[in-house]
Residue frames as qw, qx, qy, qz and C-alpha x, y, z in Angstrom:
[[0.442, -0.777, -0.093, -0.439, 85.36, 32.78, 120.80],
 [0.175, -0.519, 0.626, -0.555, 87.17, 33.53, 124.16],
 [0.518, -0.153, -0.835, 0.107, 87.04, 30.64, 126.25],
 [0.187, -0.162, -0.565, 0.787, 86.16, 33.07, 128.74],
 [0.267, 0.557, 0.755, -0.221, 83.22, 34.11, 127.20],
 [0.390, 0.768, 0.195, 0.468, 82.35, 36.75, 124.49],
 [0.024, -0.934, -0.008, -0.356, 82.86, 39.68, 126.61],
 [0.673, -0.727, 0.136, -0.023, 85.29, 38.64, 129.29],
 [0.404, 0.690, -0.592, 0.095, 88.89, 38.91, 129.43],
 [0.835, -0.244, -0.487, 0.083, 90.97, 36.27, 131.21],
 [0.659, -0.675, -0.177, 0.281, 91.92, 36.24, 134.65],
 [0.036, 0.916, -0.329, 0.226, 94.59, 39.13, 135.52],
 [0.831, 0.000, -0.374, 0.412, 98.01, 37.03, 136.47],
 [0.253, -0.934, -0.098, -0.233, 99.06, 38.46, 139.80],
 [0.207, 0.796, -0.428, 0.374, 102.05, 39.88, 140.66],
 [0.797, -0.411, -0.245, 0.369, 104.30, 37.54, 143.51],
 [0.149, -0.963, 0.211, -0.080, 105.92, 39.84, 145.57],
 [0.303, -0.662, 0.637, 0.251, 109.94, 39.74, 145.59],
 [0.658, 0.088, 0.675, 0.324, 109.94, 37.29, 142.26],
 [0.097, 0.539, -0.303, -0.780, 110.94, 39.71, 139.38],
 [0.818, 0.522, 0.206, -0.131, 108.95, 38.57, 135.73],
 [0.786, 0.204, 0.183, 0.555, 111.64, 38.24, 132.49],
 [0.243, 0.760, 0.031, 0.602, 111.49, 41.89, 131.73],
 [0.449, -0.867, 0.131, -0.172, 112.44, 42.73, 135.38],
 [0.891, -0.261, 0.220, 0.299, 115.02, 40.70, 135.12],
 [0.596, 0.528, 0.122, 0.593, 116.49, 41.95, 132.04],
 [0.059, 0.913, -0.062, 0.399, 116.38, 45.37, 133.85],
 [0.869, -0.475, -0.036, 0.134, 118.16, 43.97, 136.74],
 [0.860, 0.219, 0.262, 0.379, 120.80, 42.82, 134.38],
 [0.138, 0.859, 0.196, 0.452, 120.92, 46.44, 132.79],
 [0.443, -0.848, 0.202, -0.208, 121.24, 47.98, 136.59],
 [0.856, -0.345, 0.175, 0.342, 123.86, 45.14, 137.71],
 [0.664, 0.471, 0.156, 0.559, 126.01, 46.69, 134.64],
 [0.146, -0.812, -0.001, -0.565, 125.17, 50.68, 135.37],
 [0.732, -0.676, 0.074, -0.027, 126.36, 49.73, 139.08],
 [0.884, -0.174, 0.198, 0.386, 129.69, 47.88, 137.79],
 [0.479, 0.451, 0.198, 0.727, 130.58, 50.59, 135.49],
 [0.238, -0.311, -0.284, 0.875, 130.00, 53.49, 138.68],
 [0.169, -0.319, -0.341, -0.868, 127.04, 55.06, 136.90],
 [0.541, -0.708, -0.065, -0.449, 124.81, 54.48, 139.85],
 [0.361, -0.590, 0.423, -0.585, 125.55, 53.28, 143.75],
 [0.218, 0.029, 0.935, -0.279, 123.07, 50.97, 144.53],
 [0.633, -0.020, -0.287, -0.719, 119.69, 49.55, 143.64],
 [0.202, 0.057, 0.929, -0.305, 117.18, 46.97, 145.14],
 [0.238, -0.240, -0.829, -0.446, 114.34, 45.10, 143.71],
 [0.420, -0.494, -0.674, -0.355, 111.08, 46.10, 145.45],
 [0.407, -0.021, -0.614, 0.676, 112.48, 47.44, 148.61],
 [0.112, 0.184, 0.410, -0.886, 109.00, 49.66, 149.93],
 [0.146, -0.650, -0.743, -0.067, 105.52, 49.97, 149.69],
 [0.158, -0.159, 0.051, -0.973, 103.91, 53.50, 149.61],
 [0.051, 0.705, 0.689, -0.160, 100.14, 54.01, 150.93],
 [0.072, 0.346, 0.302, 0.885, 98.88, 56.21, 148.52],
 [0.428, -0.406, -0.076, -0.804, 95.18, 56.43, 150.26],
 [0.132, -0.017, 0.858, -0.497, 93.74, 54.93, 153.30],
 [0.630, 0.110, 0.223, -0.736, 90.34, 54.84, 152.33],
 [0.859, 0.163, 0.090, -0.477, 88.30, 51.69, 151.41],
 [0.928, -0.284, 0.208, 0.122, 90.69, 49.66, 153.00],
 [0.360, -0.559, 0.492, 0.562, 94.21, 51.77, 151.36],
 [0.767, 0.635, -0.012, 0.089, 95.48, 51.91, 147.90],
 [0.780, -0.507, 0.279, 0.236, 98.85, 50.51, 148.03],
 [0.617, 0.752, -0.222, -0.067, 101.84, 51.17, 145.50],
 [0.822, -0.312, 0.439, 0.183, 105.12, 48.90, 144.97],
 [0.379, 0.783, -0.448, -0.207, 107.73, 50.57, 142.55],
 [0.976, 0.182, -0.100, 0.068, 110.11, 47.75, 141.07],
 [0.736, 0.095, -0.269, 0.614, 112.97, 48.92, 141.44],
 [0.277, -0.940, 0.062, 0.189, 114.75, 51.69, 143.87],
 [0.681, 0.350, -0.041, 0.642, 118.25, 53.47, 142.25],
 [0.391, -0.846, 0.004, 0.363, 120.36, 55.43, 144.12],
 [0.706, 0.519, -0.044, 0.480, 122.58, 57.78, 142.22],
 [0.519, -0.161, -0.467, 0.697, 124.99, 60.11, 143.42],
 [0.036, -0.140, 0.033, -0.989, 122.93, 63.09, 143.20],
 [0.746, -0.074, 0.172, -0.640, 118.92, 61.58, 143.98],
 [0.456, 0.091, 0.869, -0.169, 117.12, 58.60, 144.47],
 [0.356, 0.111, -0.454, -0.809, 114.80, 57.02, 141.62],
 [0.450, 0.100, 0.829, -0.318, 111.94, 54.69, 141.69],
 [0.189, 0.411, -0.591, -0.667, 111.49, 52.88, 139.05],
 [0.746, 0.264, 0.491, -0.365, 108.25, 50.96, 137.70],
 [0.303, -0.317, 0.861, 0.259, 109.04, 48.28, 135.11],
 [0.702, 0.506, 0.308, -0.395, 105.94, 47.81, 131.99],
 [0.338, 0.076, 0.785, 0.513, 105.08, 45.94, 129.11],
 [0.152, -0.523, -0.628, -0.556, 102.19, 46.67, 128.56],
 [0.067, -0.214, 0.417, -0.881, 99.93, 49.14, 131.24],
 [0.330, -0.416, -0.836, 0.138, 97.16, 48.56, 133.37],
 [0.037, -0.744, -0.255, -0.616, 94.35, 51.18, 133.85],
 [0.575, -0.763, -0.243, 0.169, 95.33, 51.40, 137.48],
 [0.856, -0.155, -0.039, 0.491, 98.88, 51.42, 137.32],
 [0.331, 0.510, 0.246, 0.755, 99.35, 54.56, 135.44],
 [0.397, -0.774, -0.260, -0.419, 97.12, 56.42, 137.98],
 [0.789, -0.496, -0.064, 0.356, 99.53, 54.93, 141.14],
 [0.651, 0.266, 0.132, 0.699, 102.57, 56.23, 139.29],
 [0.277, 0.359, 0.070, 0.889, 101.63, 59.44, 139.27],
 [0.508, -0.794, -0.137, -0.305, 99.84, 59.79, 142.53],
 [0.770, -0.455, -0.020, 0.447, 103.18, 58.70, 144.45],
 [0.425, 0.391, 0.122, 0.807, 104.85, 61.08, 142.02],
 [0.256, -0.690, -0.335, -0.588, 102.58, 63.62, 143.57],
 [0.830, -0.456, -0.305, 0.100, 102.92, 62.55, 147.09],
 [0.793, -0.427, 0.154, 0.407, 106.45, 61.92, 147.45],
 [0.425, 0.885, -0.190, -0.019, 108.14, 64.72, 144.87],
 [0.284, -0.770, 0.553, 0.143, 111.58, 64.29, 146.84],
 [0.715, -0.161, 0.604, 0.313, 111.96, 60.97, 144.52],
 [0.278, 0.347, -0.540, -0.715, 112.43, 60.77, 140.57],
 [0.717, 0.333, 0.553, -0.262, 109.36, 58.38, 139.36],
 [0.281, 0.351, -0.640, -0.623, 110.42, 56.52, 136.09],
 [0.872, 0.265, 0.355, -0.206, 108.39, 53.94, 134.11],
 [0.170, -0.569, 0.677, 0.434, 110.43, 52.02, 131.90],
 [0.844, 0.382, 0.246, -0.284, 109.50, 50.21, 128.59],
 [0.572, -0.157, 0.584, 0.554, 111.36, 48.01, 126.41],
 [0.274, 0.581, -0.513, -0.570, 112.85, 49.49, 122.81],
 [0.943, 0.167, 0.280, -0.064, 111.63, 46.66, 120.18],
 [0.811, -0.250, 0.378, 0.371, 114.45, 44.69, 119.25],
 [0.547, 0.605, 0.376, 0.440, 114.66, 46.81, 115.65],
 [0.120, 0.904, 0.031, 0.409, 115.27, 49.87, 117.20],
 [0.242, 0.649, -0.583, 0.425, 117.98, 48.79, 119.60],
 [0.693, -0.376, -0.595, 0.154, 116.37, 46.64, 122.37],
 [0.281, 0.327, -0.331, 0.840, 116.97, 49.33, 124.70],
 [0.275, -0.446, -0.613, 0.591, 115.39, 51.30, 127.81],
 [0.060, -0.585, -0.301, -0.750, 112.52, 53.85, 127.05],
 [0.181, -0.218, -0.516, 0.808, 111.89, 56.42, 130.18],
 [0.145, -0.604, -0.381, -0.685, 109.19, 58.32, 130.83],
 [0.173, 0.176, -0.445, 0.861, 109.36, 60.71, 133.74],
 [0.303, -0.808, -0.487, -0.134, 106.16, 61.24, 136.28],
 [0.225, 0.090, -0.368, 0.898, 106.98, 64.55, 138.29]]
């Protein structure tokens, strides 16, 4: 049994702003390359904060990464695994703010190439 009790999951580990986890890093890593080889511009780690809703005190949204290519901007949200909000944020700022591209990115398991799965919100 769960040390937390039958039904209860443990505690939700919360996010420090500006300190990237391993898998943000790796993408970092990924982006530092795509930059050195001219395939994007620029790109910054956290660099904004949307307010999706003001009510009951705001719902607040913090893409991971921002990529500037030469033709658009992207904002890019970084998952292992989802959260039953998170999915919902994604694709209200997608909604919102159209003028960006809204990716979610998931690692490729190491057998199939360790790579970068996309998945577009528009």
């Amino acid at each position: 049994m769960s040390p937390f009790g039958k039904h209860l999951k443990p505690p939700r580990h919360r996010h420090t702003p500006g300190t990237m986890n391993k898998m943000e890093e790796d993408f970092a890593l990924a982006l530092r390359l795509r930059l050195r080889a001219g395939e994007i511009e620029a790109w910054k780690f956290e660099p904004m904060t949307f307010v999706l809703t003001r009510i009951n005190g705001g719902v607040r949204y913090t893409p991971d990464f921002l990529v500037v290519y030469r033709d658009h901007v992207a904002l890019y949200e970084v998952k292992g695994h989802w959260e039953d909000d998170a999915r919902a944020k994604i694709k209200m700022a997608a909604e919102m703010f159209p003028w960006f591209k809204w990716v979610a990115v998931t690692r490729e398991p190491k057998k199939l190439g360790g790579g970068w799965v996309e998945e577009v919100f528009e």
